[in-house]
C-alpha positions in Angstrom: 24.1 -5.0 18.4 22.5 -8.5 17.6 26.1 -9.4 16.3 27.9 -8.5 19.5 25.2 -10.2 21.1 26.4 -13.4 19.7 23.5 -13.6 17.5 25.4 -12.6 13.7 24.1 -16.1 12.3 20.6 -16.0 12.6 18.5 -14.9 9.7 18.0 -11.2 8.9 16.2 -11.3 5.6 15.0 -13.6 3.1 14.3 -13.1 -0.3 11.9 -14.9 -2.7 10.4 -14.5 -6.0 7.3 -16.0 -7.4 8.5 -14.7 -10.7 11.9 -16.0 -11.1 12.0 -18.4 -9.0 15.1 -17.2 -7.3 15.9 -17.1 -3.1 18.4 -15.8 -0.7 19.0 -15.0 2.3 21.2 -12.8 4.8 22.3 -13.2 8.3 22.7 -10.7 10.2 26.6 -10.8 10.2 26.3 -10.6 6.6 23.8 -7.5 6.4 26.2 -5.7 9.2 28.9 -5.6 6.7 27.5 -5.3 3.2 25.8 -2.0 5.0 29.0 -1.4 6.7 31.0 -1.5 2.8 27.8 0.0 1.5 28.2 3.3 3.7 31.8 3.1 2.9 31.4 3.4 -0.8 28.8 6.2 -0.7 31.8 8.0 1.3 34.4 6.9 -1.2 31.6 8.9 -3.8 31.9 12.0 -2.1 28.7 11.5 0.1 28.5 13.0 3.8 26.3 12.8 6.6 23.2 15.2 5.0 23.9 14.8 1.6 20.6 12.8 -0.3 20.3 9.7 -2.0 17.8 8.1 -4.3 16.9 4.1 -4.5 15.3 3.5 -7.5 15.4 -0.1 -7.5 13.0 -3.5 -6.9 12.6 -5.3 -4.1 15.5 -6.8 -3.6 17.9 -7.0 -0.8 20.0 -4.6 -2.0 17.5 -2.1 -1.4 17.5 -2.8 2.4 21.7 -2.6 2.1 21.4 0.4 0.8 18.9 1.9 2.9 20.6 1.0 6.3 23.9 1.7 4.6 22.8 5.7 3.9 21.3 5.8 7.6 25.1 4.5 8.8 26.5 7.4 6.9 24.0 10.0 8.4 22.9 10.3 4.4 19.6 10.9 3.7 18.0 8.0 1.4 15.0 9.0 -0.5 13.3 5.3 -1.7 11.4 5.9 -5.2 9.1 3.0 -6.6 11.4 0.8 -9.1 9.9 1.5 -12.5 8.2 4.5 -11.8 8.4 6.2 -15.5 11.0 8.6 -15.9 8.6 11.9 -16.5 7.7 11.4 -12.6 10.9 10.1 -11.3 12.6 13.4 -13.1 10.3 15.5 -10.1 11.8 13.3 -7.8 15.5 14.2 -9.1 15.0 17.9 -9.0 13.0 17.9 -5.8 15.7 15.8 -3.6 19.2 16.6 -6.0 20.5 13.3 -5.0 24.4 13.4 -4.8 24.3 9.4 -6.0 21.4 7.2 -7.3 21.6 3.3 -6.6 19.2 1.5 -9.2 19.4 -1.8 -10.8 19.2 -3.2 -14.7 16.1 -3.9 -14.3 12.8 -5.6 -12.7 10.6 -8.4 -13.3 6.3 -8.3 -14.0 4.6 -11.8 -14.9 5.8 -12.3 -18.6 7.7 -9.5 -19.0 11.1 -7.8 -18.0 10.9 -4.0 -17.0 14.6 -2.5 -18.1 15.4 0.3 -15.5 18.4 2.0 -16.8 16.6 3.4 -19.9 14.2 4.8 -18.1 16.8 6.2 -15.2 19.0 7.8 -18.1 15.9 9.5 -19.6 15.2 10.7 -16.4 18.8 12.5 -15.3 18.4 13.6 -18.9 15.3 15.5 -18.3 15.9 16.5 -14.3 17.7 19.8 -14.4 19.9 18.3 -11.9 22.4 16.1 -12.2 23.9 13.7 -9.8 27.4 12.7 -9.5 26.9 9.1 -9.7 25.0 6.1 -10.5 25.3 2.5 -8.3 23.4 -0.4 -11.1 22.6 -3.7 -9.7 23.2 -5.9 -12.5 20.7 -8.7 -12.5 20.7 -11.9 -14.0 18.3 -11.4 -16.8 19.4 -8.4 -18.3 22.9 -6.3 -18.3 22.6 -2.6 -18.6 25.0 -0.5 -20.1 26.9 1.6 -17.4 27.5 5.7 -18.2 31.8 5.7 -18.2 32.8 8.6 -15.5 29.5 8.2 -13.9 27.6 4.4 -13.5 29.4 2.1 -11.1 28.6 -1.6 -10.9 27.1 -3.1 -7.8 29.5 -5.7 -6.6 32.7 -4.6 -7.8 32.2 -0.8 -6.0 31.1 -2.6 -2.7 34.7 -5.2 -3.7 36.6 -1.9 -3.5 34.7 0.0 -0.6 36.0 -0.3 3.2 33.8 -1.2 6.0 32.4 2.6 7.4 31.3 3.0 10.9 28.3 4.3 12.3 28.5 8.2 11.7 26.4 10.0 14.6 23.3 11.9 14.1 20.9 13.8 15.8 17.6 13.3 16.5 16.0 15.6 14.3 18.0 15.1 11.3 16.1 13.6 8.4 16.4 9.8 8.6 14.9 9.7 4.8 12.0 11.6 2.9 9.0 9.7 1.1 7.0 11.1 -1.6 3.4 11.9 -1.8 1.4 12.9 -4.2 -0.7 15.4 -2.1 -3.7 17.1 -3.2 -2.0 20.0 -5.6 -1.3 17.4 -8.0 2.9 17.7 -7.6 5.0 15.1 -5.0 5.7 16.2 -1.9 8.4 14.9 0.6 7.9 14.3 3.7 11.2 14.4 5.8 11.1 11.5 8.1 14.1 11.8 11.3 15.7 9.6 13.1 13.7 9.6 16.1 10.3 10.2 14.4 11.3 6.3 13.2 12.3 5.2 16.7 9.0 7.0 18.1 7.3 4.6 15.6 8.6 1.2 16.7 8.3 2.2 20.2 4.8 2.3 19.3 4.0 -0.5 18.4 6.1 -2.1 21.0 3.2 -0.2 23.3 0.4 -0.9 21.2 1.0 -5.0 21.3 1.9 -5.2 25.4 -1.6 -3.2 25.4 -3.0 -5.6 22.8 -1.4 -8.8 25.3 -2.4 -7.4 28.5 -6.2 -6.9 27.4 -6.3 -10.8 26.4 -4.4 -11.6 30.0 -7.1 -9.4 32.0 -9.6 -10.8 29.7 -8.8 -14.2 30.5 -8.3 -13.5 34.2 -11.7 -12.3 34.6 -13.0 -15.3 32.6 -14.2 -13.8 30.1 -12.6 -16.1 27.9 -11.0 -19.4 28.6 -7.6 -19.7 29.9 -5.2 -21.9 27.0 -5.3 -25.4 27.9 -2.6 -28.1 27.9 1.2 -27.4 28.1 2.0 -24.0 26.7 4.5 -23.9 24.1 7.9 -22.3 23.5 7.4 -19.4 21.4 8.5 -19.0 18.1 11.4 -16.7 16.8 9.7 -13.5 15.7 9.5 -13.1 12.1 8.1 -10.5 9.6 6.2 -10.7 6.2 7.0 -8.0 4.1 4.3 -8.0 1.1 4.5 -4.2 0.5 7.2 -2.3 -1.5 10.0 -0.6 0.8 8.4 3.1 -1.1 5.9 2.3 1.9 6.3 3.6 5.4 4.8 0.5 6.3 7.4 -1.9 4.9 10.3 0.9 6.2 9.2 1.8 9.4 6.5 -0.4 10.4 8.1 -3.8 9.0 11.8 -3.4 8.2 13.1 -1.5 10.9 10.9 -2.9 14.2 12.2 -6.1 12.8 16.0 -5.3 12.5 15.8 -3.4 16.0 14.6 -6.3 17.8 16.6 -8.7 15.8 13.9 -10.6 14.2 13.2 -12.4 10.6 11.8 -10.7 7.5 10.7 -12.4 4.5 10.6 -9.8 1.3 7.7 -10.9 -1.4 9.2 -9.2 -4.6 5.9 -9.2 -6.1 2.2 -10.2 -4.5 1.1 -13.5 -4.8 -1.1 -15.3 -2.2 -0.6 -19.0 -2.9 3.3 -18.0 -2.4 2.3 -16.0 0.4 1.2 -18.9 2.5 3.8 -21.0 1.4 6.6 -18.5 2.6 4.3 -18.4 5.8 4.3 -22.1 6.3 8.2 -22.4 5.3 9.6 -19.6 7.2 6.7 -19.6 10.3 6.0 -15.8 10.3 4.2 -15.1 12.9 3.3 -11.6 11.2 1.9 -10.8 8.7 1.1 -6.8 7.9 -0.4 -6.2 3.8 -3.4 -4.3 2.8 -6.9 -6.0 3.6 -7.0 -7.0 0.3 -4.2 -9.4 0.9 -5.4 -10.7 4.1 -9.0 -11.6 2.2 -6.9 -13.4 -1.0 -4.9 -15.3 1.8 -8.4 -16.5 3.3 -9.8 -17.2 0.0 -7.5 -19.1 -1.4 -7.6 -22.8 -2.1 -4.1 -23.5 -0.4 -5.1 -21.6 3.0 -6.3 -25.2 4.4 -3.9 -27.2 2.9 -0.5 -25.0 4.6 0.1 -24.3 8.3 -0.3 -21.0 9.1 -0.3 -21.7 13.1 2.8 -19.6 13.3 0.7 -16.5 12.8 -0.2 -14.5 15.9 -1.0 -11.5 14.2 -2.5 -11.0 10.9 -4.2 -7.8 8.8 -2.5 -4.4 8.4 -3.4 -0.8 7.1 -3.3 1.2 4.0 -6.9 1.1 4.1 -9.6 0.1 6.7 -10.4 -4.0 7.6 -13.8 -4.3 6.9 -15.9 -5.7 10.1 -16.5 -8.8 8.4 -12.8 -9.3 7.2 -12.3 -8.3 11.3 -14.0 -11.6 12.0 -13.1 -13.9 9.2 -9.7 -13.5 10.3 -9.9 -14.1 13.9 -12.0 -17.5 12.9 -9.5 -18.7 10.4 -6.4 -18.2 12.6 -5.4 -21.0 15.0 -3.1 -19.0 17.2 -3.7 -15.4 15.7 -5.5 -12.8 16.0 -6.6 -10.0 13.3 -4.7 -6.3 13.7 -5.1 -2.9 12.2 -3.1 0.3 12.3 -4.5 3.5 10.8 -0.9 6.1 9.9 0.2 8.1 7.4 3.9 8.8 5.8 3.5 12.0 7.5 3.7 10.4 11.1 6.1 8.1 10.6 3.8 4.9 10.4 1.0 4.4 13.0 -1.3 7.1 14.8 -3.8 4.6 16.0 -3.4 0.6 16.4 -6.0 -2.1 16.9 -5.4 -5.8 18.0 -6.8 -9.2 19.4 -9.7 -8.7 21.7 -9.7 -5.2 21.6 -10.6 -5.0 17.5 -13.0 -8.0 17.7 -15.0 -5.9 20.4 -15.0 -2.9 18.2 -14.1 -4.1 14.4 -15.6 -0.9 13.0 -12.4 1.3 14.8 -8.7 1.4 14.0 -8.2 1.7 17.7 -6.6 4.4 20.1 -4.2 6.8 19.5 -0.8 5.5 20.1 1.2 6.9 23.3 3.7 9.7 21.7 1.0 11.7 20.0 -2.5 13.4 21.5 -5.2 14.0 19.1 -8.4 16.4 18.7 -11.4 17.7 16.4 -11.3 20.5 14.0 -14.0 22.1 11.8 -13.5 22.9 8.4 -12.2 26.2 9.8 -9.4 24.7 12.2 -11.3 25.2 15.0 -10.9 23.1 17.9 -14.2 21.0 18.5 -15.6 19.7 21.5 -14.6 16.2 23.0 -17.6 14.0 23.0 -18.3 10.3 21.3 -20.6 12.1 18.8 -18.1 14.9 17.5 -17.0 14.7 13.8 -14.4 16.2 12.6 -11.4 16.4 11.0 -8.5 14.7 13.2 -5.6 16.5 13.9 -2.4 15.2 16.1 0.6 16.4 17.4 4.0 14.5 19.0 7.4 13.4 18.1 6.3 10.9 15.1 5.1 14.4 13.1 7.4 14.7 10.4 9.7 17.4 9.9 8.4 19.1 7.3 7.9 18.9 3.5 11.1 19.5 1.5 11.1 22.7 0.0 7.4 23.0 0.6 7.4 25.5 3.2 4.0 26.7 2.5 2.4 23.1 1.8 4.1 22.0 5.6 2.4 25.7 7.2 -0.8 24.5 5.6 -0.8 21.1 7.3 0.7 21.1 10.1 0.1 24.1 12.6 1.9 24.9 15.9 2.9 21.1 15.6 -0.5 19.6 15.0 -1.0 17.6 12.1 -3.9 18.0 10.1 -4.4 14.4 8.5 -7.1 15.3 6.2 -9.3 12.6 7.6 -12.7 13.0 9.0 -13.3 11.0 12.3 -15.1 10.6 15.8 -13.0 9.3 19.3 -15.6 7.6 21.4 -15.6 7.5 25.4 -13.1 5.0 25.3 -10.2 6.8 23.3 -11.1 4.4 20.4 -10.8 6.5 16.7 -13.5 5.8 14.4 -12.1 7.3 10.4 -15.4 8.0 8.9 -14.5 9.8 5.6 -11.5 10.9 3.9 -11.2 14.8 3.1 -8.4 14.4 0.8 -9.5 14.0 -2.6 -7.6 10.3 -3.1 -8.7 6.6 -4.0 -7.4 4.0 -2.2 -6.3 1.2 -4.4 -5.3 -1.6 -3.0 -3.6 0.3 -0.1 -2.0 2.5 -2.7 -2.9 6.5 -2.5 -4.0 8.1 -5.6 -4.7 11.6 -5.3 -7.3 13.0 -8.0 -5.8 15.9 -8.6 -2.2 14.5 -9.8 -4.1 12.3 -12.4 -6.2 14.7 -13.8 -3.1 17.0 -13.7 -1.6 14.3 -16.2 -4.7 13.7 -18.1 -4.8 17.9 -19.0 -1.4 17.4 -20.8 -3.8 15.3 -23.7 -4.6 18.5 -26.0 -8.0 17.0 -27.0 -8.8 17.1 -23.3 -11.4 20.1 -22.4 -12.2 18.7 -18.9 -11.7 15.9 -16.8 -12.7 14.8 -13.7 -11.3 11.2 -11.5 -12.4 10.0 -8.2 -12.5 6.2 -7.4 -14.8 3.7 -8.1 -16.2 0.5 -5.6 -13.5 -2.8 -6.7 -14.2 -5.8 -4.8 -10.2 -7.0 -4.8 -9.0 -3.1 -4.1 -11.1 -1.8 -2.7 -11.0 1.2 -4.7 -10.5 1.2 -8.5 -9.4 5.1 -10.5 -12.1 6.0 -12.7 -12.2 9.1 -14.9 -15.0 11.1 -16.7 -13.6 13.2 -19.6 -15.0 16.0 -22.0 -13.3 15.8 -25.2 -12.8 19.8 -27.5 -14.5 20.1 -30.2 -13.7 18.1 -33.5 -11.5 15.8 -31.2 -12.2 12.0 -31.3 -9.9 9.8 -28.5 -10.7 5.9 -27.2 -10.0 4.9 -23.5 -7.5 2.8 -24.8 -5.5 5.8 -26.8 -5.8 7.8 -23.1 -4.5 5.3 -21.1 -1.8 4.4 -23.6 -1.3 8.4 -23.4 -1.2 7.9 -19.4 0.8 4.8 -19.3 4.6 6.7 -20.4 4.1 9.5 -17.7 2.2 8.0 -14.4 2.7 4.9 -12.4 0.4 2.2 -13.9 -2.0 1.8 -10.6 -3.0 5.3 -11.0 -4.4 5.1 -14.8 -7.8 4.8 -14.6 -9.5 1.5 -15.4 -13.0 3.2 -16.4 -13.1 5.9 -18.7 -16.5 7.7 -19.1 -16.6 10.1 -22.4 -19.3 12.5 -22.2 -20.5 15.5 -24.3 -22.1 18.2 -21.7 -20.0 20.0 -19.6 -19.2 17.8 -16.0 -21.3 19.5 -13.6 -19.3 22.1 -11.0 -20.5 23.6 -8.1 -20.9 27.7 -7.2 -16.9 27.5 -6.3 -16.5 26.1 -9.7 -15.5 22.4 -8.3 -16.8 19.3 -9.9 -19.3 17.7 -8.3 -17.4 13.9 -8.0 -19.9 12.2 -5.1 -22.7 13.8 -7.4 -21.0 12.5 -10.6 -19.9 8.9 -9.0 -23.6 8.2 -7.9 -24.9 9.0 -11.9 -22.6 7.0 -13.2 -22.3 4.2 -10.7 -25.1 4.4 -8.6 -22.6 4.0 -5.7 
């Protein structure tokens, strides 16, 4: 569309890493036909519209390619986190049965280069199934070697691939499917459709004309002062993407409002806040969406007053709440910003709620109102509806077209959460007379790390695998930079001797590497349970941390 439109040369995505050192970028006339060859070559593989395929990769642009390539095909794209250890990625494998996987040689962490392949072969060796082929992204600093009959190279199988049309879809086919964790300990994933996504960006299309037309009747009824001077032309829209693309947040929230409307998007391979404002300065974003934790290091950091960061109208994000304070900090530091929130989940395709501008100074403690396509209420414990009133807590529940299709071969786990269409988000909250949700405590047994979800349960189901292991116990601990650190409190058997490092050295070849607990508490009495026989974590936490 923005090529017919006469628009094929501006700037769809730009690339930069802090760690190498190395940039590009992609108009959009170039990202219409490497998607366009991209979709070709999947067909050329054997894949057809329904078929599944798994991105294992870094972020790089080739990940977006191939993500808009399977959604030309009407393929299904399932995007796993690049470097996730094969033991986990295996689940993945056997879960989806992906028909092709597209992966690269390997990734970069400060000092260090992560190889890819080995740990991609030692997962197709271990999955019971088997897929038919393997795309590798060969990257500068390392060459991995391709499996004959089954790897293809990157550039040379896009070379040979024809330019594929858009193949049409329905609705309510499955756009792509995103893993969580869940609390039974095993990954779950959620089915996200086409027009779930749609639903999504249509949203927050709403949510900022609300946001923009609060601050015009705000100013009209001089209740703040009307701009002064000549107003200026406004800048080309542009995205910062600081999260992975495994994130509905990035997907939905980032990379596909910003290629609908035609706008910029600047991919951060790897989080750094000095580069952060550089890239905001050099590109002018004028938003930015991270975790809170970003937003604070951005603030924080010596080089905020040195670089311009005027192009910013909106700055903040979800995964986790924006403190009050943060709330404020923000909307002082910006010139001609203001701070922003959105409170979702993978299961309703990115935002429920959305809070902006005027509307989130008044009321910094809320993630705002519910967003247009979904109506909410109060349950009990019990599922029972509760009544509407500024003082009810309970557990929200919603229900509208962003609510995801289901769990993939989880028919019991989607019956369990989501009831005659009403989504049961786990989270415990309050809706005052204005509409405005208030998230006052998490149900689901998960730390929030740095925006990233850790459920309890999956950990300790790793941690049981340790034979000198007779109990153990994890729930997060306070972290000023996180939020949210994974701590773990462990019961050794009798005659067994093990070190926190030996554990998490245990840990580090099976889980992802945020989820290994940084505190490790080794104790000799049994960890206190309650008449159910669950451990008693908020009881434990305060021992231990006073917290």
């Amino acid at each position: 569309r923005h090529v017919l439109a006469g628009r094929g040369g501006q700037n769809a995505i730009i690339y930069d890493s802090s760690i190498t050192g190395h940039k590009s970028t992609l108009t959009y006339t170039e990202l219409q036909q490497q998607t366009a060859k991209f979709a070709g070559m999947l067909a050329d593989l054997g894949v057809v519209k329904g078929d599944r395929v798994i991105i294992y990769m870094p972020m790089i642009p080739q990940a977006v390619v191939a993500m808009l390539g399977c959604a030309r095909l009407g393929a299904i794209h399932s995007v796993v986190f690049g470097g996730f250890a094969a033991a986990e990625l295996a689940k993945r494998i056997d879960d989806c049965t992906p028909k092709v996987m597209i992966s690269a040689s390997c990734g970069h962490e400060p000092g260090r280069i992560v190889e890819y392949k080995p740990l991609l072969d030692g997962a197709i060796e271990t999955a019971s199934h088997k897929p038919d082929h393997c795309v590798i992204v060969q990257r500068d600093a390392l060459a991995a070697d391709l499996v004959a009959g089954r790897d293809l190279e990157w550039n040379a199988a896009l070379d040979a691939a024809t330019e594929l049309p858009p193949i049409p879809v329905k609705a309510t086919d499955p756009l792509y499917i995103l893993y969580t964790s869940g609390t039974t300990g095993f990954p779950k994933g959620a089915q996200l459709t086409h027009r779930g996504s749609v639903a999504n960006i249509l949203n927050l299309v709403a949510m900022n004309m609300a946001s923009a037309m609060a601050e015009q009747k705000a100013i009209a009824a001089g209740d703040v002062p009307a701009p002064t001077g000549e107003p200026k032309a406004p800048l080309p829209p542009c995205f910062m993407a600081p999260t992975p693309l495994f994130h509905v947040t990035a997907c939905n929230c980032i990379l596909h409002a910003a290629t609908a409307s035609g706008a910029k998007v600047v991919l951060m391979y790897k989080w750094d806040p000095g580069r952060a404002l550089e890239l905001i300065e050099r590109e002018q974003v004028t938003s930015f969406s991270g975790v809170p934790t970003m937003s604070r290091e951005m603030l924080l950091h010596p080089d905020w007053d040195k670089r311009d960061t005027s192009s910013v109208q909106g700055m903040g994000g979800g995964g986790a709440a924006l403190q009050p304070d943060l709330v404020h900090k923000i909307a002082g530091a910006l010139k001609g910003g203001q701070p922003s929130t959105g409170y979702g989940m993978t299961e309703t395709h990115g935002i429920i709620t959305a809070n902006a501008a005027r509307l989130f100074i008044a009321k910094p403690e809320s993630c705002g109102p519910l967003v247009p396509t979904l109506e909410g209420k109060l349950v009990d414990e019990d599922g029972n509806d509760l009544p509407a009133g500024p003082n009810t807590v309970g557990v929200l529940c919603v229900r509208g077209s962003i609510v995801i299709k289901g769990y993939l071969n989880r028919p019991e786990a989607t019956a369990d959460s989501i009831r005659d269409g009403w989504l049961n988000t786990g989270d415990i909250a309050r809706i005052d007379e204005d509409g405005f949700v208030y998230i006052v405590d998490r149900a689901k047994d998960m730390v929030i790390r740095g925006g990233e979800n850790v459920y309890c349960s999956e950990v300790e189901t790793v941690i049981y695998n340790h034979d000198a292991i007779a109990e153990a116990c994890v729930f997060g601990i306070p972290e000023e930079r996180l939020g949210e650190e994974v701590a773990a409190v462990i019961v050794l058997r009798p005659g067994r001797s093990l070190t926190e490092k030996e554990l998490q050295e245990f840990l580090s070849g099976t889980i992802a590497k945020h989820k290994i607990p940084t505190k490790i508490w080794f104790r000799d009495e049994p960890i206190p349970r309650n008449a159910s026989g669950k451990f008693l974590k908020r009881e434990l936490k305060k021992e231990l941390t006073g917290e």
